[in-house]
C-alpha positions as a printed Julia matrix, in Angstrom:
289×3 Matrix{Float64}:
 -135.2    95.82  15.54
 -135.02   98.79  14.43
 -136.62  101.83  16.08
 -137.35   99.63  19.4
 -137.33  101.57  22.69
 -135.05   99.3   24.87
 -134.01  101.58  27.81
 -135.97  104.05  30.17
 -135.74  106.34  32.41
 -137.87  106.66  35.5
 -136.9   109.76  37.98
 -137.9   109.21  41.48
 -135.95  112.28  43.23
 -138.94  114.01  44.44
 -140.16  114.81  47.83
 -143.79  113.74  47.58
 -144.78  116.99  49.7
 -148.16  116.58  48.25
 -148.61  113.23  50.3
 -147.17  114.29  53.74
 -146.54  113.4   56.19
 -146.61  109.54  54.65
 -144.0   110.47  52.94
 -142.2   112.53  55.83
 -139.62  109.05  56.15
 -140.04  106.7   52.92
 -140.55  107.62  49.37
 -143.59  108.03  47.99
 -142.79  105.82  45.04
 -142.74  103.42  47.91
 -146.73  103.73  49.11
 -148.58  100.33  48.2
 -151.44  100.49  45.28
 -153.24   97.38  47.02
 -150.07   95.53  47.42
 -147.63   96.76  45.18
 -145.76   99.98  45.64
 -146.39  102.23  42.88
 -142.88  102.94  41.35
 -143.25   98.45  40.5
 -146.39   99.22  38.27
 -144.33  101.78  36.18
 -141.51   99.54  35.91
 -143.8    96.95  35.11
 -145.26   98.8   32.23
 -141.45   99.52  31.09
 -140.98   95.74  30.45
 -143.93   94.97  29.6
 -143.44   97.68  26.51
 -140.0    95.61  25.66
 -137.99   97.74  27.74
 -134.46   95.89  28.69
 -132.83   98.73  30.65
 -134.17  101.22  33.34
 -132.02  104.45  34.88
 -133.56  105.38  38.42
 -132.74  108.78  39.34
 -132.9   108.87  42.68
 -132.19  111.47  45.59
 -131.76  111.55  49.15
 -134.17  108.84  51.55
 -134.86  107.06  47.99
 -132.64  103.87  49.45
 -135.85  101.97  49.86
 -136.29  101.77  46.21
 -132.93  100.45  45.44
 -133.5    97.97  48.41
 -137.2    96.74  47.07
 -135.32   95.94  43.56
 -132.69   94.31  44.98
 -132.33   90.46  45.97
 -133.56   89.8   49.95
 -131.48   87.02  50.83
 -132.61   86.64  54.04
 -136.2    86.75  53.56
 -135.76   84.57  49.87
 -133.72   82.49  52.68
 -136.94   82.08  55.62
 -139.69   81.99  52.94
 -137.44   78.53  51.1
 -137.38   77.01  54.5
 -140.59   77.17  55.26
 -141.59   76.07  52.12
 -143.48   79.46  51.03
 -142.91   78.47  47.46
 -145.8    81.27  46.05
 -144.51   84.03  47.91
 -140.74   83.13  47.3
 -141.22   83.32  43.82
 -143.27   86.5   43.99
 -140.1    88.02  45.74
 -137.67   86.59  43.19
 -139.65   87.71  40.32
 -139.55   91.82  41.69
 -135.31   91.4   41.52
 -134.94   89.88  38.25
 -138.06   91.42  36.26
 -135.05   93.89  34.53
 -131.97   95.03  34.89
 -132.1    98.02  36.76
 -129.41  100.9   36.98
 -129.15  104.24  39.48
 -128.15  107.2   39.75
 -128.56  110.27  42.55
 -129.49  113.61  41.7
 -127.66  115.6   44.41
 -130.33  118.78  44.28
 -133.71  118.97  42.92
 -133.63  121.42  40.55
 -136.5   119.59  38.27
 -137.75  116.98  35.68
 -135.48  118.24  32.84
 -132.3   117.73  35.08
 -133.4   114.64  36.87
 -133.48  113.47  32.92
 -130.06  115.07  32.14
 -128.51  112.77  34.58
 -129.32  109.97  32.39
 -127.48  111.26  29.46
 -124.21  108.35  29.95
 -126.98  105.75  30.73
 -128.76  106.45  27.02
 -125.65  106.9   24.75
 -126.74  108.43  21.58
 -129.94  106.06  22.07
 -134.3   107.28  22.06
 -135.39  106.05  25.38
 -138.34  106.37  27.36
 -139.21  108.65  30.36
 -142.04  107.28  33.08
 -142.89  109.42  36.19
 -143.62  107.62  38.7
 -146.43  110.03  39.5
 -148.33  108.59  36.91
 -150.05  105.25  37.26
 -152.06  104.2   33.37
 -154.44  101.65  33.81
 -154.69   99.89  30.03
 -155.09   97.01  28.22
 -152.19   97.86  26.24
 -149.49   99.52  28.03
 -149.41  103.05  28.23
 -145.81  103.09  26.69
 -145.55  100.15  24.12
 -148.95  102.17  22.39
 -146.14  104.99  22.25
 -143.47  102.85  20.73
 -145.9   101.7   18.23
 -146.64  105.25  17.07
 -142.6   105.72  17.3
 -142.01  102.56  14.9
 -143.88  105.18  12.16
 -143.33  108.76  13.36
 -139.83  108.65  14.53
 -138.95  111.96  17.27
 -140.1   112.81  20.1
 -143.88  111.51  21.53
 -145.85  112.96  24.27
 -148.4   111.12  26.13
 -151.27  113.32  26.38
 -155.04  114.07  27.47
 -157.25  115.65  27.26
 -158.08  117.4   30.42
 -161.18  120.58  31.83
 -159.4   124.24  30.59
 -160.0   125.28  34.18
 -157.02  122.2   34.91
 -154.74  123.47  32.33
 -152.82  125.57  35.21
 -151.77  122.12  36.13
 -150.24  120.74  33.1
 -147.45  121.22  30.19
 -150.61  121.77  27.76
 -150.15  121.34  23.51
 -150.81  122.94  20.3
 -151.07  120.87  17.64
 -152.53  119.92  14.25
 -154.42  116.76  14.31
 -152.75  114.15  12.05
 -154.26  110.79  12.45
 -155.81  109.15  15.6
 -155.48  109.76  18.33
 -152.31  112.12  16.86
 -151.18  115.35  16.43
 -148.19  116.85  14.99
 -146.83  119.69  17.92
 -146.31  122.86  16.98
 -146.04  124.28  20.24
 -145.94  123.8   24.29
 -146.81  125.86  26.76
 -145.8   125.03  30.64
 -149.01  125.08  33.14
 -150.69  128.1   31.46
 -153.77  129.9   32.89
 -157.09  128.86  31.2
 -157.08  131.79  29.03
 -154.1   131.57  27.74
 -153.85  127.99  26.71
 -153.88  126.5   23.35
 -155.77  123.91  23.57
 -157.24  121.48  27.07
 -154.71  118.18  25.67
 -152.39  118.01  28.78
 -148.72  116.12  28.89
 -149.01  113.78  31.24
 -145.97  111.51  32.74
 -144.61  109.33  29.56
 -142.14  110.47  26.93
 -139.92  108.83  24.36
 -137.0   111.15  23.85
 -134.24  111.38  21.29
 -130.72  111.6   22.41
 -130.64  115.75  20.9
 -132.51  116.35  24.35
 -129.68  116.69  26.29
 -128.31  119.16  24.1
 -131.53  121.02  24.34
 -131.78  120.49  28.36
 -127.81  122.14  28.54
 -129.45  125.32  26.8
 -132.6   125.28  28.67
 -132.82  128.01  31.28
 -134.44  127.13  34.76
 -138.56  128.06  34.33
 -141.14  128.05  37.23
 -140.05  127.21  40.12
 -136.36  128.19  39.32
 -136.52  124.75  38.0
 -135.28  123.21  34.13
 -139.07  122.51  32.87
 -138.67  119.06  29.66
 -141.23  121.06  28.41
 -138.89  124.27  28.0
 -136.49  121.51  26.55
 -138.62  119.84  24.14
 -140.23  123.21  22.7
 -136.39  124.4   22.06
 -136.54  120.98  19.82
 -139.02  122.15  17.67
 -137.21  124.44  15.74
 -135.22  121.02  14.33
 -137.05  118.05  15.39
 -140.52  116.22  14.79
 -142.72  116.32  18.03
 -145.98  114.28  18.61
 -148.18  113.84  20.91
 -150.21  110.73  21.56
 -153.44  110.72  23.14
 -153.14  107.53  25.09
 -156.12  104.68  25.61
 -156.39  104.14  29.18
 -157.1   105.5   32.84
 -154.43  108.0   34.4
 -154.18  107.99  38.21
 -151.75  110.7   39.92
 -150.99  108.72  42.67
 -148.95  111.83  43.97
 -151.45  113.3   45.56
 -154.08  112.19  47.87
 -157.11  111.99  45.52
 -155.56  110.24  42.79
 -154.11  107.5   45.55
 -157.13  106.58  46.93
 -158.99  106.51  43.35
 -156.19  104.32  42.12
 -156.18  101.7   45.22
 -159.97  101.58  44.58
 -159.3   100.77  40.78
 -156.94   98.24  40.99
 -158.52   96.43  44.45
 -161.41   96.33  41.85
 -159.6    94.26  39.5
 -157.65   92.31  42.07
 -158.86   88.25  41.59
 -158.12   87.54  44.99
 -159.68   90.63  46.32
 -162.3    92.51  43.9
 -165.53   90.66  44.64
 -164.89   91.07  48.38
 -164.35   94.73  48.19
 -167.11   95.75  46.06
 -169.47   93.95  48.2
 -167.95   96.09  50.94
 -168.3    99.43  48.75
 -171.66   98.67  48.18
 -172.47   98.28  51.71
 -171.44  101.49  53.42
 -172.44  103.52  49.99
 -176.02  102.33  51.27
């Protein structure tokens, strides 16, 4: 159909240094929300938007990833003997939820080259970008509400929030001109700028759709803070050329990269959990008293 998002990219390279030391030996795309690890509820989002196709970029002590995704023969194996039906098929279904592609990139030199190496995996296709960062708590996926507004504004889309000016140091922050709800046409981007010197408090947070002229953009883009090749440098070099939007999602964000944002998130989704939620809040409510 046309203008359907079918392939995505999600980069997992980073070090997590803002969890340490958990993540001094595995990857912090690895650390359980309740009983999940968080890189499966951004995949899970992917398909659930109609993605058919995800690109890992991965880096060095990420092989846990590629493991988790992968078929466990031996424990499919014990768990069929024993007659573990429930938690056989809960295995099965994390290997063959999508098909699932990887690449390494070799040295971190930042989010707009971790998405360069996905340039052969796209082909001349729009694609989506989830950090992994970035857990969105919705009734409608976080992405598939950005494929909708795609389907009518074709370019580039920004997930974005809005977010306290003293936070803006923290963020790729927009200005725009509002043009419907929830949506505003970009007219410029400005990478983690001091409160008084941002354009507005509506923050990019960690989902894109991208058009394939962003690798053309990213092979122009100088390395920005950091010494590091900023998307956002990349997709304000678009703008000369190219439509961008932003897209103030509906849902809860959770930066499960650092500490704050992990625990807030485990608390969320424990909340929701059938098997679990009623037990836990019982126990919240007892040592809040």
């Amino acid at each position: 159909m046309k203008n359907d998002i079918k392939k995505a990219v999600i980069p997992v390279a980073g070090f997590g240094t803002r969890l340490l030391p958990a993540t001094k030996a595995q990857p912090k795309e690895m650390l359980p929300i309740v009983d999940k690890p968080a890189v499966q509820y951004v995949v899970e989002e992917a398909v659930q938007s109609g993605v058919e196709n995800i690109l890992l970029v991965t880096g060095r002590n990420k092989r846990a990833i590629e493991d988790y995704f992968d078929y466990a023969v031996e424990l499919e194996r014990e768990l069929e003997e024993k007659g573990k039906t429930e938690l056989l098929n809960v295995v099965r279904n994390v290997s063959e939820m999508v098909s699932i592609y990887y690449v390494r990139q070799k040295i971190a030199k930042g989010l707009g080259d971790a998405i360069y190496h996905a340039k052969g995996f796209v082909n001349g296709e729009p694609f989506g970008v989830l950090l992994a960062d970035d857990i969105i708590d919705s009734e409608v996926p976080c992405l598939k509400q950005m494929t909708d507004v795609y389907k009518e504004h074709p370019g580039v889309i920004l997930a974005v929030m809005k977010v306290p000016m003293r936070d803006t140091k923290l963020y790729g922050i927009i200005e725009g001109k509002r043009i419907g709800d929830r949506l505003y046409e970009v007219k410029d981007l400005v990478e983690k700028p001091e409160p008084m010197k941002a354009p507005s408090n509506i923050a990019i947070v960690g989902r894109y759709i991208l058009t394939p002229s962003i690798f053309e953009s990213l092979e122009k883009t100088l390395p920005g803070k950091n010494g590091e090749v900023q998307i956002t440098d990349a997709i304000r070099n678009l703008l000369i050329k190219e439509k961008v939007y932003a897209y103030e999602f509906e849902g809860t964000r959770f930066d499960v990269g650092e500490k704050l944002g992990y625990l807030k998130a485990n608390v969320a989704f424990a909340l929701k959990n059938k098997e679990l939620g009623e037990k836990f809040k019982k126990y919240l409510k007892e040592i809040l008293q």
